[in-house]
TORRO-82149 format. One record per residue (C-alpha): x, y, z. Coordinates in steps of 0.5 Angstrom, whole numbers, plus 2048, in hexadecimal, padded with zeros to 3 digits. Example, Ala and Ser with C-alpha at 12.3 -4.5 7.8 and 13.67 -1.06 7.14 Angstrom:
// TORRO-82149
8197F7810 81B7FE80E 
END
This chain:
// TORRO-82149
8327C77EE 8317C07EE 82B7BE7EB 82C7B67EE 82C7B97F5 8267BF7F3 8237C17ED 8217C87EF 8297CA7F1 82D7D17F1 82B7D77F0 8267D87F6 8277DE7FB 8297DF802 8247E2808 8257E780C 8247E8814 8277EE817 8227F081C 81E7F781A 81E7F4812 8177F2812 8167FA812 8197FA80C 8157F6809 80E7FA809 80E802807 80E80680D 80780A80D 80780F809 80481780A 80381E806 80981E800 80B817801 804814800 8038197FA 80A8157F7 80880E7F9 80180F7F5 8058117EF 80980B7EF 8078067E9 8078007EE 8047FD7F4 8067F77F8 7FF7F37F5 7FF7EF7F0 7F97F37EB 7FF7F77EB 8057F47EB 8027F07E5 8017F67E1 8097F67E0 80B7F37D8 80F7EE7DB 8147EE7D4 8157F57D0 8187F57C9 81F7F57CB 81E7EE7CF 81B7EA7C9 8217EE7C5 8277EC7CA 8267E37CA 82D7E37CE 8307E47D3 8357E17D8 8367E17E0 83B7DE7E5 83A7DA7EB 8407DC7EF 8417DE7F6 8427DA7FD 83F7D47FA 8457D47F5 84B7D47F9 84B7CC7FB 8497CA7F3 8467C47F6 8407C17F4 83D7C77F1 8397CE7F5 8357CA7F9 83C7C87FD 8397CC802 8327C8804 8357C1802 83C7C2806 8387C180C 8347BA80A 8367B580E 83A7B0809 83A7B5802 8407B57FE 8407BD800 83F7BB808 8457B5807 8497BA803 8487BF808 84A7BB80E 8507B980A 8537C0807 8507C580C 84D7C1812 8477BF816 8427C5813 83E7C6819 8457C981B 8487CB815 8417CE812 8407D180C 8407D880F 8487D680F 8497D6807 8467DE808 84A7E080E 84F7DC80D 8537D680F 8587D180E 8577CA80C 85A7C4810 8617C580C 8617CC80E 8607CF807 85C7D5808 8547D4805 8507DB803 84C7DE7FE 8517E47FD 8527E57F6 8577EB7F4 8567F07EE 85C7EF7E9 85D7F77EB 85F7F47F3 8637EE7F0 85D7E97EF 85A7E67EA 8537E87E9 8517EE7E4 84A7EF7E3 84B7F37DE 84D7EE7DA 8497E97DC 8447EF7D8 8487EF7D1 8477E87D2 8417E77D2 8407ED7CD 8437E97C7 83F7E37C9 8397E77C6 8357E87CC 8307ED7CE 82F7ED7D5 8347EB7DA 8357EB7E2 8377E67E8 8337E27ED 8337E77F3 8317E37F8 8307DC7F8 82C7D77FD 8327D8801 8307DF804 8377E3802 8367EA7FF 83A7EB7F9 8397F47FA 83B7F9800 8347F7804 8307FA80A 82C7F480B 8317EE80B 8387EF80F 83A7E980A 83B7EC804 8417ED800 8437F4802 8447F280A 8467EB809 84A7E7804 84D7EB7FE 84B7F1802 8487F37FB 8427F57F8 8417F17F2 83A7F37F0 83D7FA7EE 8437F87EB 83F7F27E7 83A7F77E5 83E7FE7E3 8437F87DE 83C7F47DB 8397FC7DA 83F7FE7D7 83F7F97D3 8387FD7D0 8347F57D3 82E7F57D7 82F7F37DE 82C7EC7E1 82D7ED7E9 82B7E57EB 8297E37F2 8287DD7F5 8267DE7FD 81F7DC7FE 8227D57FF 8277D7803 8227D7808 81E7D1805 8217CB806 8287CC804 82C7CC80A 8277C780D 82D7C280F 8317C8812 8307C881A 82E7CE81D 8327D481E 8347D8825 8347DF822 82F7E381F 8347E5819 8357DE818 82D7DC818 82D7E2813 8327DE80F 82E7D680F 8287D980E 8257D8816 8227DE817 81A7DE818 8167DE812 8147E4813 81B7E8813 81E7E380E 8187E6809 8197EC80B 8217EC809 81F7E8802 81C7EF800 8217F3804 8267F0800 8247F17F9 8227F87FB 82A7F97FC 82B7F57F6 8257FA7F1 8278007F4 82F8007F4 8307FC7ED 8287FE7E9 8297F67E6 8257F67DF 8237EF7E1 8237ED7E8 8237E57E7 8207E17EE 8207DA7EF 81C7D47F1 8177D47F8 8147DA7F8 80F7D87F8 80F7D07F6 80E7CB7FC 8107C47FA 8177C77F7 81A7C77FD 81E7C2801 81B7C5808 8137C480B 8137CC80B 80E7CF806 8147CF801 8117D77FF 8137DF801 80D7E3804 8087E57FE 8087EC802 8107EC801 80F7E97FB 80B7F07F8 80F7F47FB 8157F37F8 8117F27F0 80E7FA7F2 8147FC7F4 8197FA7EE 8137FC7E8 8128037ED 81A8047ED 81A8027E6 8158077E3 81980C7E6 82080A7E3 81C80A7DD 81D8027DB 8197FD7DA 81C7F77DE 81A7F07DF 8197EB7E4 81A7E47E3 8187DD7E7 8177D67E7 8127D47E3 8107CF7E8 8107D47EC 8097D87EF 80D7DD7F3 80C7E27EC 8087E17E6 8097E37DE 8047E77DF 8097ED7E1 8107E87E2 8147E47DD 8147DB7DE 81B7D87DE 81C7D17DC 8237CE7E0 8277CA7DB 8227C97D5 81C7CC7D3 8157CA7D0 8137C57CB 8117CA7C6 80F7D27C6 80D7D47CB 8097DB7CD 80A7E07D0 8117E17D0 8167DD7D4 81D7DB7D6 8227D67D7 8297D57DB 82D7D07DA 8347CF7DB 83B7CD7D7 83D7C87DC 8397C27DD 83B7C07E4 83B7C67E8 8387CF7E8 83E7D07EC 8467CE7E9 8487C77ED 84E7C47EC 84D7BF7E6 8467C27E3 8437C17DD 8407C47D7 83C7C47D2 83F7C67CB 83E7CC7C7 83A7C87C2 8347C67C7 8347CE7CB 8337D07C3 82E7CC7C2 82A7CD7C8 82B7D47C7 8277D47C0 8227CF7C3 8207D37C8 81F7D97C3 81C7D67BF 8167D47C4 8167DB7C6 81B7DB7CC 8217DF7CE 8287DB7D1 82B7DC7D6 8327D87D7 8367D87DE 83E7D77DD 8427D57E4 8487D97E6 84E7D77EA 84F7D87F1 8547DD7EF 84F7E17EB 8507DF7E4 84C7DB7DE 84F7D47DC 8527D37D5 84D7CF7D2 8467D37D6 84B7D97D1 84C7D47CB 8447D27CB 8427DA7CC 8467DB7C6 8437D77C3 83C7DA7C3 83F7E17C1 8417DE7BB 83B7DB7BA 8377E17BC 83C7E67B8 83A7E27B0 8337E17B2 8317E47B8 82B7E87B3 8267E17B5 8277E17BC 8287E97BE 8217EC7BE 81D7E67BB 8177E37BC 8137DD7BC 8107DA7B6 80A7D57B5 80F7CF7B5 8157D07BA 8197CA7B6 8187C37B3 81D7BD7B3 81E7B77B8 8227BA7BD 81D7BC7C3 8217C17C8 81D7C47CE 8177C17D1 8187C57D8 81E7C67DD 8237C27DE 8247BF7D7 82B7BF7D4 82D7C37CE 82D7BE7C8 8307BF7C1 82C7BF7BB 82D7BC7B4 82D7BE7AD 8267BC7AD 8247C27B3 8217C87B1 81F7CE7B6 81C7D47B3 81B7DC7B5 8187E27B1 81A7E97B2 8157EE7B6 8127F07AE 8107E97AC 8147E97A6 8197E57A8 81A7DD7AA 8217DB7AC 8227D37AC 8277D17B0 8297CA7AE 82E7C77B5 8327C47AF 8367C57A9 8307C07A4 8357BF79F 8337C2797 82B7C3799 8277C479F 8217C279F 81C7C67A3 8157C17A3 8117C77A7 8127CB7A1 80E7C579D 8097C7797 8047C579C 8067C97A2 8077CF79F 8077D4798 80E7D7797 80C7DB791 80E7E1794 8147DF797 81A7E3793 8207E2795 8237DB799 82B7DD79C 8307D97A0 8327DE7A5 83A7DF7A6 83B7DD79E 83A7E1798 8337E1793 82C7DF792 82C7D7793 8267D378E 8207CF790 81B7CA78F 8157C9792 8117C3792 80C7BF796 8127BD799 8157C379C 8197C979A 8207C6797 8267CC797 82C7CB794 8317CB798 8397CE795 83F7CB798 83F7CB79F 8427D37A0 8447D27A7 8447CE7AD 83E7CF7B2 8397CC7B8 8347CE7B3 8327D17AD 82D7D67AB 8287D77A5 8247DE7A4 81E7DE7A0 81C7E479E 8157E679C 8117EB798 80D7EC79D 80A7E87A4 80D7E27A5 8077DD7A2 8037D87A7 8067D17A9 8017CC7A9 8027C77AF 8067C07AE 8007BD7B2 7F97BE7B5 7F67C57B2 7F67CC7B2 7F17D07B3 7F07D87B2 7EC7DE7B4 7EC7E27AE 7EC7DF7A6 7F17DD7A2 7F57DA7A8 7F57E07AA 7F57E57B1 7F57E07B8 7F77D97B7 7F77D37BC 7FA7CB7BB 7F77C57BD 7F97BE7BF 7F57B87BE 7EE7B97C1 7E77BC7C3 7E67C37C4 7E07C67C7 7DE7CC7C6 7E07CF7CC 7E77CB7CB 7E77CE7C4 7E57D57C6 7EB7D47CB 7F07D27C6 7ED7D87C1 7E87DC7C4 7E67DF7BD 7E27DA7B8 7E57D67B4 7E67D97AD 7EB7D57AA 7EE7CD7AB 7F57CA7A8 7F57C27AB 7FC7BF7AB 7FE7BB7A6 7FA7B37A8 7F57B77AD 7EF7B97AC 7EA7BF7B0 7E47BC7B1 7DE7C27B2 7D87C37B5 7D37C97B6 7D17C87BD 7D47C67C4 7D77BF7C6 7D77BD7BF 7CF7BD7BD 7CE7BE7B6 7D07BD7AE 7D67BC7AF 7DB7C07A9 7E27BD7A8 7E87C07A6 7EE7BC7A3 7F27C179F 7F37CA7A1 7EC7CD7A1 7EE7D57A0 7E67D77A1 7E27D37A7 7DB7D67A9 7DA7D87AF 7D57D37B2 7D87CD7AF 7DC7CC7B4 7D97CD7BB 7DD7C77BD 7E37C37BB 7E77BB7BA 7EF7BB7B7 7EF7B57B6 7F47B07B1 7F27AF7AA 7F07A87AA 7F17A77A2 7F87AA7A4 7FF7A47A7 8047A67AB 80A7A57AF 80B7A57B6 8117A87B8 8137A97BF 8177AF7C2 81D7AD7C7 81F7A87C0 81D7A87BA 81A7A37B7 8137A07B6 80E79B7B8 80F7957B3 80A7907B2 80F78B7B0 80B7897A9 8067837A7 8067807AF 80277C7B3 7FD77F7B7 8017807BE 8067827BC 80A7877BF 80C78D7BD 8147907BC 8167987BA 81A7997B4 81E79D7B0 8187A17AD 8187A07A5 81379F7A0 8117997A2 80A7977A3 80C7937A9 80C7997AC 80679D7AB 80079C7AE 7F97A07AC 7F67A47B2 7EE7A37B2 7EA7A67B8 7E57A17BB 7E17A77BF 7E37A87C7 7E97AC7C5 7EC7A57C3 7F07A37BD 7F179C7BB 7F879C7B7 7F87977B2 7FF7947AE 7FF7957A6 80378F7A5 7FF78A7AA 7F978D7AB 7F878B7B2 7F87917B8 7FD7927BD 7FA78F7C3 7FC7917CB 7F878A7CF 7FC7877D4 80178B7D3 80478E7DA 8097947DB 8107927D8 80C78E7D3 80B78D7CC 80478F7C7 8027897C2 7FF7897BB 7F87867BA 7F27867B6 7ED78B7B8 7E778A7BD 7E67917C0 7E878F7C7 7EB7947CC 7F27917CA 7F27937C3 7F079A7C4 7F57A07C5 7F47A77C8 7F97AC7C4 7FA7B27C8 7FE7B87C5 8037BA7CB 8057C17C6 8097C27BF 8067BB7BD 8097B77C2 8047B27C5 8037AC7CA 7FF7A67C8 7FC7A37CD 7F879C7CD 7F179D7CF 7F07967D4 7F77977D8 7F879F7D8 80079D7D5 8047A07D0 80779E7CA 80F79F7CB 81579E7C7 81A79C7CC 81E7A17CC 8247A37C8 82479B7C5 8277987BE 8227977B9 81E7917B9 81D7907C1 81678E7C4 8107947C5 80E7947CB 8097987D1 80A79D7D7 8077A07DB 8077A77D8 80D7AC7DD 80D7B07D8 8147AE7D5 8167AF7CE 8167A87CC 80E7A77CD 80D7AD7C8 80B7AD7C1 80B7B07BA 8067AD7B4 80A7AF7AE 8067AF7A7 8087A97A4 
END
């Protein structure tokens, strides 16, 4: 799946057409007993119902990872990746000159051919025929399950049909299936007796819904009946009907514990075509009644997932999925991501890359820690067996998963998911990084008695963890600090700093390392690292929200907490500023310091805003470093980004001017950053305050304290420039969203 030629790649599911099918797709009419029996089923195909269903039962919030395959037709060139199928056939592609080249021209020589086979332009034979090693082949499903075992995966599974339209099973509905064509094997069966002989759940992905939604859209038209089935050219009435007839095979013949689908559902502006880009809503029901009913009567509970971009399902009853990253911070309800070792292709190519085992790992425990399950893809060979260094990463995991798998398996989120200056997530398609020693990542377990702090790198003789700071959070009934996979109790200090461990000699060599803090009692509340924290019940207590900087009305706050406000903890440099009636009207209360007993009437309406007795540094996102006045300078002078240390130079007071408004005022110099004449690409000066539009700056929290800063008279953010030196111009954008235009106001 190659992001450059479309984000929204593989995993999407195939179409169906043989006449008659449409009947398939809506119950017959039912009478007497049968009707008895279908009013006693716990689902109908409406969304009041199928919404009732718990979208992620225990054991899936328990489970964290698995694994899956792209494997299939789409392998057997190994060129490009798995989406060889649509782009051999676009004119000038390097799959379509590729094709020319080994097979010949694909409007003769089509996809079709890597099914039925066929021979290249050298006359070598070309088929996706893998052989079991018990007929002499290479491929064992069985020990691609031991594999995946030792990994510490949970759950597993194949990509049972992707966009291309071949069915990996024995089916009724789709003569191009792997049983009749092919290997002449069902390799749903053989792939789900090895992953539950293994005691995993089963995983059954299916990515046809694209099959006919835009992914042969370059392919000719086909002569045939079988082969229109195949390109996804059949009427749209007949290609839904075979979507859904096709994951009943699927459901009734494997009962998958998840049923993963990919995009175009229901999700017009993904698909490269000018059709709907969406499955029948009718089909769409169907099949979510279909799969709970069949589940109740098996006695699980299962899931199903979409893309969370998707509106072909919801989380009230199904599961989100993320592709290739994940959310900037927790995220509820619970949701997946999918991500890849390679970072080329989901399906083995020649030359493919990876990611290293550090960067999956550390993703992984990102994701936990946002409240997240992680779902990695490995790309087997044509021959039917896993690559050395997709073994060598799963090895890794199961390694790392064995010494401390107790803060990742059955975990659940904290208040805090981490700290740190490496940021991962914020959407699909965001590459893994690695962290640093400075990166923590926290879970608890299901009591709330244990906090596990992940640091993503050995920190040396001390780590230091500035979220359990004396100001943040009271540890007096923490009992006992361990590394996990090292012997003994470690000692601790707390101070307004952090939690300062001492750490022995580094016992073993790791992505990552783990401390366990263990209580007597809950785990004790955290206060927010920026803007306030509100809370329903006394004593910070009962239902809790987190507020960036602004104003909250009372129905914006009734939204965010819907009980009164019983108790209030400001970040440390802000202040919550209350008020008794709505729209900000009445004496105002003002909070700088943690509040355990609010009354109930004094906060009717609410501002989170700087403290403006307080200094601070502005840090960015993508690079680290901080607004830098540059001293005692003229006014007009530019501003640059520094290295953040403790010099005045680089911190700046933040003083709101009304309006939802700030003026950010330099300590060394007293002149404020200054956005006139400054276009897109340009650079912010210094200067004496006057109270123009250009001297004033909107700070918006986009989540975890993150925020943009935009110039009242030109709409322009500030930015960094990117992963820049120390020392290079500020500079204005327009806001896209990029890492670069966001950031942190650090307490100087």
């Amino acid at each position: 799946m190659p992001p450059a030629q479309n984000p929204f790649s593989r995993r999407q599911f195939g179409a169906f057409a043989a006449a008659g099918l449409a009947a398939a797709a809506v119950p017959p009419a039912l009478a007497g007993p049968a009707a008895a029996a279908a009013a006693a089923q716990c689902y109908q195909p409406t969304w009041p119902s199928v919404d009732r269903h718990p979208p992620a039962p225990e054991w899936f919030q328990d489970a964290k990872f698995g694994i899956y395959w792209h494997w299939g037709a789409f392998t057997t060139p190994e060129y490009g990746s798995e989406w060889y199928g649509r782009n051999m056939y676009i004119p000038d592609s390097g799959e379509n000159k590729h094709h020319k080249a080994t097979y010949g021209d694909p409007k003769v020589w089509g996809y079709d051919r890597f099914i039925d086979g066929g021979t290249d332009v050298a006359g070598n034979p070309v088929q996706f025929a893998p052989k079991l090693v018990s007929r002499g082949g290479q491929f064992d499903p069985e020990e691609w399950a031991r594999v995946v075992k030792a990994s510490g995966a949970k759950f597993a599974g194949p990509v049972a049909e992707h966009h291309d339209g071949y069915s990996m099973w024995d089916s009724k509905v789709n003569e191009w299936n792997s049983v009749a064509r092919g290997p002449h094997l069902n390799l749903l069966k053989l792939f789900s007796d090895a992953i539950r002989g293994q005691g995993l759940k089963l995983l059954v992905a299916m990515h046809h819904a694209f099959n006919y939604n835009g992914f042969y859209d370059f392919a000719p038209p086909q002569s045939t009946p079988t082969l229109r089935k195949l390109y996804g050219q059949l009427p749209r009435a007949e290609e839904d009907a075979l979507w859904l007839a096709k994951l009943k095979e699927v459901i009734d013949r494997a009962k998958p514990d998840i049923l993963w689908q990919d995009f175009s559902l229901n999700s017009p502006g993904y698909c490269i075509n000018s059709g709907p880009c969406a499955v029948g809503e009718q089909q769409r029901l169907e099949f979510l009644a279909y799969y709970y009913n069949q589940a109740e009567k098996w006695g699980k509970e299962v899931v199903s997932t979409f893309k969370h971009f998707d509106h072909g399902f919801n989380t009230n009853g199904e599961v989100a999925d993320y592709e290739r990253g994940g959310p900037a911070d927790i995220v509820t309800p619970y949701w997946l991501t999918d991500d890849a070792i390679s970072s080329s292709s989901w399906s083995y190519t020649q030359g493919i890359g990876y990611y290293s085992s550090t960067q999956m790992i550390h993703a992984l425990i990102d994701r936990v820690s946002k409240g997240g399950n992680m779902l990695l893809n490995i790309s087997p060979t044509l021959e039917g067996t896993i690559p050395a260094e997709q073994r060598a990463v799963l090895a890794d995991f199961g390694t790392y998963l064995g010494r401390v798998g107790e803060s990742i398996y059955a975990t659940r989120v904290w208040d805090v998911y981490g700290e740190g200056p490496t940021k991962m997530g914020g959407g699909s398609f965001v590459s893994p990084k690695v962290g640093t020693a400075k990166d923590f990542r926290f879970t608890r377990d299901k009591a709330g008695r244990v906090l596990y702090a992940t640091v993503l790198a050995w920190p040396g003789a001390t780590a230091d963890i500035t979220t359990l700071s004396g100001k943040r959070i009271d540890l007096s009934g923490l009992r006992r600090v361990e590394l996990l996979g090292a012997p003994g109790a470690l000692k601790y200090t707390q101070d307004a700093a952090g939690l300062h461990v001492t750490l022995p000699a580094k016992p073993y060599d790791s992505p990552a390392y783990v401390l366990k803090l263990t209580f007597a009692g809950k785990i004790p509340v955290v206060g927010p690292a920026s803007g306030a924290k509100v809370f329903a019940d006394r004593g910070f207590r009962g239902a809790s929200a987190a507020l960036g900087i602004g104003g909250y009305t009372a129905a914006q706050l009734q939204a965010a907490l819907p009980k009164p406000v019983s108790a209030i903890w400001p970040g440390d440099g802000y202040q919550a500023i209350g008020y008794p009636a709505d729209d900000f009207a009445g004496t105002p209360s003002r909070f700088t310091v943690a509040t355990p007993d609010v009354r109930a009437s004094a906060i009717v309406s609410l501002r989170v805003a700087f403290d403006p007795a307080r200094w601070f540094r502005i840090v960015n996102v993508t690079n680290g470093l901080a607004v830098d006045g540059g001293g005692a300078v003229a006014a007009g002078s530019k501003l640059k980004i520094w290295t953040p240390d403790d010099s005045p130079n680089l911190q700046f007071g933040v003083e709101d001017i009304g309006d939802g408004f700030v003026k950010l005022t330099n300590r060394t110099n007293g002149l404020v950053i200054d956005g006139a004449g400054a276009a897109s690409g340009g650079n912010p000066v210094q200067s004496a305050y006057t109270g123009a539009a250009s001297q004033q700056w909107s700070v918006t929290d986009t989540g975890g304290g993150v925020c943009a800063i935009a110039n009242r008279a030109t709409g322009l953010v500030l930015d960094s420039g990117g992963n820049v030196p120390s020392g290079s111009p500020l500079k204005v954008w327009s806001d896209d969203g990029s890492p670069n235009l966001r950031w942190v106001f650090s307490v100087a």
